[in-house]
N, C-alpha and C positions, 0 to 999 in steps of 0.2 A: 172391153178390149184389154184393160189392167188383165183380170182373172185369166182369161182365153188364151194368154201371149207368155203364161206360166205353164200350158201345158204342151204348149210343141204343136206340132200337125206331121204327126205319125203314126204309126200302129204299133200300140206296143201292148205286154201284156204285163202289166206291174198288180198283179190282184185282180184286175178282171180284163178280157180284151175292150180294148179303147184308142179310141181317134180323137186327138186334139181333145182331151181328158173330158170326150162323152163315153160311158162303156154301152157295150152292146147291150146292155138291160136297160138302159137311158134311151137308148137310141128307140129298143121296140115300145118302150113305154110310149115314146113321143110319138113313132109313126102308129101305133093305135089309135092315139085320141086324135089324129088326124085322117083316121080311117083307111089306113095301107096296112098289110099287111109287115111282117118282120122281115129283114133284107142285112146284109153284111156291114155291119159298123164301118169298117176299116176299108171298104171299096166302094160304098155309096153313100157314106155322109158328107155332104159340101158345106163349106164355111157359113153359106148362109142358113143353113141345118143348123149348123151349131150356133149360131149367133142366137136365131128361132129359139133354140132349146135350151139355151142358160140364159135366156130371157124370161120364156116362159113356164120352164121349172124348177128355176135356181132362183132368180130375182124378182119374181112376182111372188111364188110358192114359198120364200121365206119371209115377203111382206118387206122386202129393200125398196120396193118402189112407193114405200109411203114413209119412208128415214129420210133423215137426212144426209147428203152425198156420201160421207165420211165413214159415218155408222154404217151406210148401207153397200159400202163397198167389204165391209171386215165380214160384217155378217152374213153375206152371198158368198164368200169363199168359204166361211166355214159350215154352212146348209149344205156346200158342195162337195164338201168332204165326209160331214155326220148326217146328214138330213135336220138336224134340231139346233134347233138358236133358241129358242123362249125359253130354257131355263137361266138362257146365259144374260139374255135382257132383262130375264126377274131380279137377277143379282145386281146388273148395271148401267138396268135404265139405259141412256144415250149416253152414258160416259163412255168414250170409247178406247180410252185407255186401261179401262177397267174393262172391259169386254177381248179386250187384243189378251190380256194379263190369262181372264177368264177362259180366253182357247187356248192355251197353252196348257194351261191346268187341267182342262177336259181331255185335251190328247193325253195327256200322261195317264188318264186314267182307262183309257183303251184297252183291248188282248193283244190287239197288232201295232201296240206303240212300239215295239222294239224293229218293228219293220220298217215301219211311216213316219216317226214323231220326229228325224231329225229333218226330214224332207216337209212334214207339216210344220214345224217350228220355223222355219226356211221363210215358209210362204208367209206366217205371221209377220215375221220381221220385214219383207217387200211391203206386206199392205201397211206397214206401219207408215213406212215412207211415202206413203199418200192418204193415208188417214190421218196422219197425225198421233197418233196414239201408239 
């Protein structure tokens, strides 16, 4: 609910089209491995879609549901945004002050930081004030 209440519940199209910040590439990835076919992000996904699918693409698929609360809230936002956290856990372990430092440092080194990175750095500093870090 933290991550989910960061992205709205609208359609928009900031880089890719998306609802309540699943995009439509997320959206058909999920209704395949559930065996449906592809269908409109932005006119057929319902909350409980999206709750399903940053559960079980975002928070299981980064391996948050074996951290601890804190860690595993920094590092599900940021799987959600790059797909990759383990190099950033090689570096800081469960520190998660060291890990909040560590995305900050990976966005800056993006193509599309000058697009995202004050909107990514945004969302670091929210998860900070519940990670602690």
């Amino acid at each position: 609910p933290i991550i989910q209440s960061m992205e709205g519940w609208s359609c928009t199209r900031d880089g890719a089209y998306t609802m309540g910040g699943v995009t439509q590439g997320t959206y058909n990835r999920w209704r395949a491995k559930k065996g449906m076919g592809s269908a409109d992000v932005c006119a057929n996904l319902t909350r409980a879609q999206a709750k399903a699918i940053y559960y079980e693409l975002f928070w299981v698929a980064s391996g948050a549901d074996r951290m601890p609360a804190q860690l595993a809230l920094t590092v599900t936002d940021h799987y959600i945004n790059t797909g990759k956290v383990s190099h950033l856990l090689a570096q800081c372990g469960t520190d998660v002050a060291c890990f909040n430092r560590a995305r900050v440092a990976d966005y800056r080194t993006k193509g599309n930081c000058s697009l995202y990175c004050t909107a990514w750095v945004n969302r670091v500093n929210k998860i900070r004030k519940y990670s602690g870090g």
